[in-house]
DSSP file (Angstrom, degrees, kcal/mol; ACC not computed):
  #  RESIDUE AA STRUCTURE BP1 BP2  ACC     N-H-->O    O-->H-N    N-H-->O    O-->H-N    TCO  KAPPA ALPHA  PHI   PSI    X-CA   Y-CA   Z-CA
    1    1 A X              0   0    0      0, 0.0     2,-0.6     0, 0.0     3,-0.1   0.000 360.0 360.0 360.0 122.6  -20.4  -13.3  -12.9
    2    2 A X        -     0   0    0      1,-0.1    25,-0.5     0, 0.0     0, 0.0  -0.650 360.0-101.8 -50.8  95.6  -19.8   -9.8  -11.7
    3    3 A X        -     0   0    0     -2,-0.6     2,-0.4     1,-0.2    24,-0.2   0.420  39.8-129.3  54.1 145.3  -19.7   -7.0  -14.5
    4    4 A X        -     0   0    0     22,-0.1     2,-0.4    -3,-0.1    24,-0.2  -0.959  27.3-155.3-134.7 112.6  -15.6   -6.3  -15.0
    5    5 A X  E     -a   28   0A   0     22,-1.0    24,-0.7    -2,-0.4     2,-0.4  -0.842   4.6-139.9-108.3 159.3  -15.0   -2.3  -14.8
    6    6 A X  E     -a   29   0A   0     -2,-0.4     2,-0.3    22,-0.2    24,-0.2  -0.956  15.8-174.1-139.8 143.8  -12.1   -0.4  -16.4
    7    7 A X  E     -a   30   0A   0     22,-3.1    24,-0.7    -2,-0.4     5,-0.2  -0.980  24.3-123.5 -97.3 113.5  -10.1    2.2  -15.5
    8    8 A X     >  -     0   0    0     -2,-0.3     4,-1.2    22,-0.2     5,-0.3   0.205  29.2-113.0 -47.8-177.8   -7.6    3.9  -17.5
    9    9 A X  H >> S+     0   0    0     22,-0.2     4,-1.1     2,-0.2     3,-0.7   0.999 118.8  50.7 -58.7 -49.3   -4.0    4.2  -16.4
   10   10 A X  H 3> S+     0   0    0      1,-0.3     4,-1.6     2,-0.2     3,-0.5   0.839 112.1  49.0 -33.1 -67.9   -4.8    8.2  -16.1
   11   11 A X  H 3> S+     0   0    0      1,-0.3     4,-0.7     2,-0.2    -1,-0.3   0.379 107.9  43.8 -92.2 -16.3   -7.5    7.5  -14.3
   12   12 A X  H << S+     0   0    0     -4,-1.2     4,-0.4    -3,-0.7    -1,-0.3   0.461 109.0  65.6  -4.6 -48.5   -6.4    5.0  -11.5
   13   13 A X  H >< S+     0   0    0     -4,-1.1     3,-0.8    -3,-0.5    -2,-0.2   0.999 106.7  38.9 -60.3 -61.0   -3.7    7.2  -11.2
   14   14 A X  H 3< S+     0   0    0     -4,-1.6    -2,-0.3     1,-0.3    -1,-0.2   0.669 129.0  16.9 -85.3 -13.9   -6.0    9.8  -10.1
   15   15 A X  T >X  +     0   0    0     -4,-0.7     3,-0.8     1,-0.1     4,-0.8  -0.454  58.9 173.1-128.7  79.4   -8.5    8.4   -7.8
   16   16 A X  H <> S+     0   0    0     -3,-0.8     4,-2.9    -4,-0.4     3,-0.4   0.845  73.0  65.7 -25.7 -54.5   -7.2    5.2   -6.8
   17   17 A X  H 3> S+     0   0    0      1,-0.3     4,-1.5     2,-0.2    -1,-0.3   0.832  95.5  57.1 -58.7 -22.6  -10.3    4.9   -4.3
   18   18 A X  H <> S+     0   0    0     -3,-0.8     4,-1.0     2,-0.2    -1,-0.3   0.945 108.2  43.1 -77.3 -34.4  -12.5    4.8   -6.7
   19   19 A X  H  X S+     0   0    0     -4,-0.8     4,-1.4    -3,-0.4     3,-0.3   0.853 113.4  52.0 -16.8 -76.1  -10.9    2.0   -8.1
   20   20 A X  H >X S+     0   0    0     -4,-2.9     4,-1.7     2,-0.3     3,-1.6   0.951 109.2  49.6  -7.1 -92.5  -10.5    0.5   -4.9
   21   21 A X  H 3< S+     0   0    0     -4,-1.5     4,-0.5     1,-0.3    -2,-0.3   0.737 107.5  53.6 -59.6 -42.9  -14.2    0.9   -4.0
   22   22 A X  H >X S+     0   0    0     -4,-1.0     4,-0.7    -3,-0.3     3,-0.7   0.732  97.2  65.8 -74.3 -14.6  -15.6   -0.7   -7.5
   23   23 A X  H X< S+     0   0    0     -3,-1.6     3,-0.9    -4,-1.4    19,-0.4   0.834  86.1  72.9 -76.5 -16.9  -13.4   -4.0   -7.0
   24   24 A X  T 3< S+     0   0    0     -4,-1.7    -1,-0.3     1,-0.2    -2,-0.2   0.991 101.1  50.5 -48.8 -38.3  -15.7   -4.7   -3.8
   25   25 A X  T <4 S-     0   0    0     -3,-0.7     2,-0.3    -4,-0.5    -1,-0.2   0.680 134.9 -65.8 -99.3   2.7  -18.0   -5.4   -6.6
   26   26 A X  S << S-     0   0    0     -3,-0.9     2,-0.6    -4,-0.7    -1,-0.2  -0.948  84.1 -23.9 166.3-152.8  -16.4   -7.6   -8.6
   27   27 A X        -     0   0    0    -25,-0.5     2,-1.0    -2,-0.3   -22,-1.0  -0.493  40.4-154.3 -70.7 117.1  -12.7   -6.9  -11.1
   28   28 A X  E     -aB   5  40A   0     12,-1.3    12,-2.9    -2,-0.6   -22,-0.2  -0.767   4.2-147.2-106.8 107.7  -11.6   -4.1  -12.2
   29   29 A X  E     -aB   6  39A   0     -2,-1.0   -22,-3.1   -24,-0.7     2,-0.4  -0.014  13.0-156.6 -50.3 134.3   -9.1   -3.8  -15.9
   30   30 A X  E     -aB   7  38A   0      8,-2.1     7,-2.5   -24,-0.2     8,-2.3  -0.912  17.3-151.4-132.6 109.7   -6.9   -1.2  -15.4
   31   31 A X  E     - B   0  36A   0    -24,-0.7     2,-0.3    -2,-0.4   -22,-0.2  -0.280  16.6-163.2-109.4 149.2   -6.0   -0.3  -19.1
   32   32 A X  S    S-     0   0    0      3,-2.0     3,-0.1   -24,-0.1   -24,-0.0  -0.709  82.4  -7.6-152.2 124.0   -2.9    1.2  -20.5
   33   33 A X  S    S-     0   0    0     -2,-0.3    -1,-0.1     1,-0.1     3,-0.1   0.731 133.4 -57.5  49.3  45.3   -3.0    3.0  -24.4
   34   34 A X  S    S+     0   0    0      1,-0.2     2,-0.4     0, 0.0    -1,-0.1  -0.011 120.5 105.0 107.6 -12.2   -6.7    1.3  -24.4
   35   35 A X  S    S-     0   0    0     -3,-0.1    -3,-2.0     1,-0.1    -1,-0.2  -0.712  78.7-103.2-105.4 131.8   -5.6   -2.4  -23.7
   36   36 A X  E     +B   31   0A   0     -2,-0.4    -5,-0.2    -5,-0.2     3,-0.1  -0.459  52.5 150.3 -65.7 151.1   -5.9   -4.3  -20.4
   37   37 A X  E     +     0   0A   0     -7,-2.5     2,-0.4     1,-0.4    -6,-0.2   0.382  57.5  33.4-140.3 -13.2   -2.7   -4.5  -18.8
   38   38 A X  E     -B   30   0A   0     -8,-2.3    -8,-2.1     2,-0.0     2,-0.4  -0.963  63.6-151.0-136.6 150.0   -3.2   -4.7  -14.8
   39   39 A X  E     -B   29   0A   0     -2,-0.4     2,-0.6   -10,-0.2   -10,-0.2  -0.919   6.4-166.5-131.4 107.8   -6.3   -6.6  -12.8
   40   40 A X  E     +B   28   0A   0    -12,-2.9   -12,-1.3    -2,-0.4     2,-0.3  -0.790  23.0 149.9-117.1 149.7   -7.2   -5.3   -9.6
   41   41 A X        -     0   0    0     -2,-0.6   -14,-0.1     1,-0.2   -17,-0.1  -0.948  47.6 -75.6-155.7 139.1   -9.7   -7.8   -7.4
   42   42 A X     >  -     0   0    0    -19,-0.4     4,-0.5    -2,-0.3    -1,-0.2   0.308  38.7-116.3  -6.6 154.7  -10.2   -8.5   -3.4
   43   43 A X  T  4 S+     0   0    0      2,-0.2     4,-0.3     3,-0.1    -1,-0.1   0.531 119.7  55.8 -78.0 -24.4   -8.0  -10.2   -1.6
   44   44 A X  T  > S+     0   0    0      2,-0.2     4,-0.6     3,-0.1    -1,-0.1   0.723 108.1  43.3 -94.9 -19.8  -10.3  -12.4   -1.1
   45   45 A X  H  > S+     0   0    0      1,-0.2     4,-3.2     2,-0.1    -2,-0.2   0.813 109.6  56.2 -59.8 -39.7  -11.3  -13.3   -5.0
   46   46 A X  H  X S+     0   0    0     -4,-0.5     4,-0.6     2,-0.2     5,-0.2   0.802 110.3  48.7 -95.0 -18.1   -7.9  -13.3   -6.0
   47   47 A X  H  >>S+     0   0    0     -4,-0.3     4,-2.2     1,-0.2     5,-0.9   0.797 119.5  42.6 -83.6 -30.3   -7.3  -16.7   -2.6
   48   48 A X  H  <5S+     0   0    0     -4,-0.6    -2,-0.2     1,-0.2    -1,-0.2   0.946 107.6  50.6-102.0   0.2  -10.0  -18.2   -3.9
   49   49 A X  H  <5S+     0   0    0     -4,-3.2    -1,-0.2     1,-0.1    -2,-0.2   0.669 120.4  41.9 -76.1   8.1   -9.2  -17.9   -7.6
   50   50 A X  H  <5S-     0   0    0     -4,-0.6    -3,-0.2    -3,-0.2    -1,-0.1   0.736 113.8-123.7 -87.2 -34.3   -5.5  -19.4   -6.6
   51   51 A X  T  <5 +     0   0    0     -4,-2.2     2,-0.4     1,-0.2    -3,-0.1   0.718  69.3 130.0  74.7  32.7   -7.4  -21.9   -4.3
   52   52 A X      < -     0   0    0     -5,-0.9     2,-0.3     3,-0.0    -1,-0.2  -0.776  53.6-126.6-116.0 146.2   -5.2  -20.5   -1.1
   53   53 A X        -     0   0    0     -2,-0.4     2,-0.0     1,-0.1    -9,-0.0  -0.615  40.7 -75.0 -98.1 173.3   -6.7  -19.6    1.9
   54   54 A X        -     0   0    0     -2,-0.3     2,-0.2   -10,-0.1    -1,-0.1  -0.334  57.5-118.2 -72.7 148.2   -6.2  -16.6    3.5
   55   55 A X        -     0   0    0      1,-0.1     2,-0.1    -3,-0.1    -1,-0.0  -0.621  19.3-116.5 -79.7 135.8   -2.3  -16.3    5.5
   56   56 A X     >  -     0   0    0     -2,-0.2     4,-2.5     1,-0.1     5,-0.2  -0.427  28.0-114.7 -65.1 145.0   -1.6  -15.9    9.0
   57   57 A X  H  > S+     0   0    0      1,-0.2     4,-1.1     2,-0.2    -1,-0.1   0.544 121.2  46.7 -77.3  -4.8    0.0  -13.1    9.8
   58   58 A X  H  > S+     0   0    0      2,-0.2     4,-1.7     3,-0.1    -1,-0.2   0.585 109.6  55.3-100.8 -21.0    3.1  -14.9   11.0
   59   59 A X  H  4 S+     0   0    0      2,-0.2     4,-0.3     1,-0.2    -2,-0.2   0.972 113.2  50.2 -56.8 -31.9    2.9  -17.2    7.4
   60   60 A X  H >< S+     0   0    0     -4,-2.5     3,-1.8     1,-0.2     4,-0.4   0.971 113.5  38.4 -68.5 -60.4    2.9  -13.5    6.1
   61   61 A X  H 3< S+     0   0    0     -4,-1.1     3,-0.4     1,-0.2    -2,-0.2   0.705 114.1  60.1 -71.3 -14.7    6.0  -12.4    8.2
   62   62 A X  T 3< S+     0   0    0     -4,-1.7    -1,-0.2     1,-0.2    -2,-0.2   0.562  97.4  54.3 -73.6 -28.6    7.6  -15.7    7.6
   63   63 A X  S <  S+     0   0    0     -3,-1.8    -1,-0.2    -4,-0.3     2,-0.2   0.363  78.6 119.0-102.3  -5.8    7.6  -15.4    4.0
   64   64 A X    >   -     0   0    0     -4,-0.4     3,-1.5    -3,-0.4     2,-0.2  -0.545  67.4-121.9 -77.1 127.2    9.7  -11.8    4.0
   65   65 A X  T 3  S+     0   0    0      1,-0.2    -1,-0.1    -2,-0.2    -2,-0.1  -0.384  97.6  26.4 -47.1 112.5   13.0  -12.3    2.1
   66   66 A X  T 3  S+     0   0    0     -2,-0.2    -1,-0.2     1,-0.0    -2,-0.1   0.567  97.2 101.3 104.7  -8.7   16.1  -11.6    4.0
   67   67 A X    X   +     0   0    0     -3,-1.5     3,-0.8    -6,-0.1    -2,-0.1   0.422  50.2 106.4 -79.3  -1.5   14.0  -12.4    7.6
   68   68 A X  T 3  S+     0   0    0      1,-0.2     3,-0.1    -4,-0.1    -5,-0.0  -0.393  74.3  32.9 -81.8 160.5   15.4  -16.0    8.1
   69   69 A X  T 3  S+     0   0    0      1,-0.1     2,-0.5     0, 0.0    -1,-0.2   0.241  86.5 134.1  74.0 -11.2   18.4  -16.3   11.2
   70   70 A X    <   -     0   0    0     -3,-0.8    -1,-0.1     2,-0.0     2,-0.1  -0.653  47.4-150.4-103.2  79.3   16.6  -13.5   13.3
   71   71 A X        -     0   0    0     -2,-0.5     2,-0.4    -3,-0.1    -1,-0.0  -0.381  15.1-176.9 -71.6 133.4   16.2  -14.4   16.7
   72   72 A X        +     0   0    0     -2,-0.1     2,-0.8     2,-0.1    -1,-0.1  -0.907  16.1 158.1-129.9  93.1   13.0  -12.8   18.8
   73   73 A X        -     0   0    0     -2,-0.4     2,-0.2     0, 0.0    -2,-0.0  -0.840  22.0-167.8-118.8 110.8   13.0  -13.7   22.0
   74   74 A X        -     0   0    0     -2,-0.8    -2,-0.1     1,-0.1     0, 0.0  -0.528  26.7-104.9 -91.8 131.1   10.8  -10.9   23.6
   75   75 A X        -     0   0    0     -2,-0.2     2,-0.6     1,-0.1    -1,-0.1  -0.444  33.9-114.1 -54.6 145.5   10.9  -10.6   27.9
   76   76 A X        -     0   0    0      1,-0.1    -1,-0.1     2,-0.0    -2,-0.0  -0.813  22.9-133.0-111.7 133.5    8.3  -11.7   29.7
   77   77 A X        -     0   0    0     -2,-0.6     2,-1.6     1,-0.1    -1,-0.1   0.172   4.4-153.9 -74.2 145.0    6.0   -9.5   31.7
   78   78 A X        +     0   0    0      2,-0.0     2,-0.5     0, 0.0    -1,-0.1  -0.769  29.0 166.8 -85.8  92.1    4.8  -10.0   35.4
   79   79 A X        -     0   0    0     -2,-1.6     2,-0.6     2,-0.0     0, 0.0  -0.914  33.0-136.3-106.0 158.6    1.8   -8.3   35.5
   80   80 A X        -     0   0    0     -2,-0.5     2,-0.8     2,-0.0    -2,-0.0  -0.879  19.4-155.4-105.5 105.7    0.0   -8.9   38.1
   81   81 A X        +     0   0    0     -2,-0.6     3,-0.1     3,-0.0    -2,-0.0  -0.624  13.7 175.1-122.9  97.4   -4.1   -9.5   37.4
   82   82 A X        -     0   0    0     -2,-0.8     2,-0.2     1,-0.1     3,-0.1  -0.369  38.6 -90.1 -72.2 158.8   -7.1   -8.9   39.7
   83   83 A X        -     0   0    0      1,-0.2    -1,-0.1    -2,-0.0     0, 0.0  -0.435  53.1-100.0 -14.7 113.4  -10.7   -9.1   39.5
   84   84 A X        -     0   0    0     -2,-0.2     2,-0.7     1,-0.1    -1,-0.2  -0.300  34.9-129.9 -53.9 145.3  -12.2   -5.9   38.6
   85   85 A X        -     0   0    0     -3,-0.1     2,-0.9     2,-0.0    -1,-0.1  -0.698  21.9-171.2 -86.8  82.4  -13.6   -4.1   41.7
   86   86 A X              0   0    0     -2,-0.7    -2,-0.0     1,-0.2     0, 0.0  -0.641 360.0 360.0 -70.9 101.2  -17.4   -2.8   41.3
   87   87 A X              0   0    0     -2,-0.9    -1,-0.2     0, 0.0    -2,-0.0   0.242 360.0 360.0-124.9 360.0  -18.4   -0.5   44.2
């Protein structure tokens, strides 16, 4: 199991990337008046500690509150596509 580092609130606050940059290596406690209170972990720890797989980006857009009824009907382009020419 990957070693769990902590950050204070303070200290999150101020370098977030660093933060950031130790959850590649496993969770990091983000503490507030000594106590854990926030956990921050990959996107990809946190799917498979749900057991979800990762979301499609329209399962993503799909899921935004307040999108439902919203008609997208985009034109559709003529292009015209040749063979590159090499000479």
């Amino acid at each position: 199991m990957p070693a769990v580092r902590t950050f204070s609130s303070r200290d999150f606050t101020r370098d977030v990337s660093a933060a950031k940059r130790a959850a590649t290596d496993g969770p990091v406690f983000i503490t507030d008046r000594g106590r854990p209170a926030y956990a921050l972990l990959k996107i990809e720890d946190y799917y498979q500690l749900t057991g979800q797989s990762r979301r499609s980006l329209l399962e993503l857009m799909d899921a935004i509150p307040g999108g439902e009824g919203i008609e997208f009907d985009p034109p559709r382009m003529d292009v015209d596509i040749r063979p590159a020419a090499f000479d």
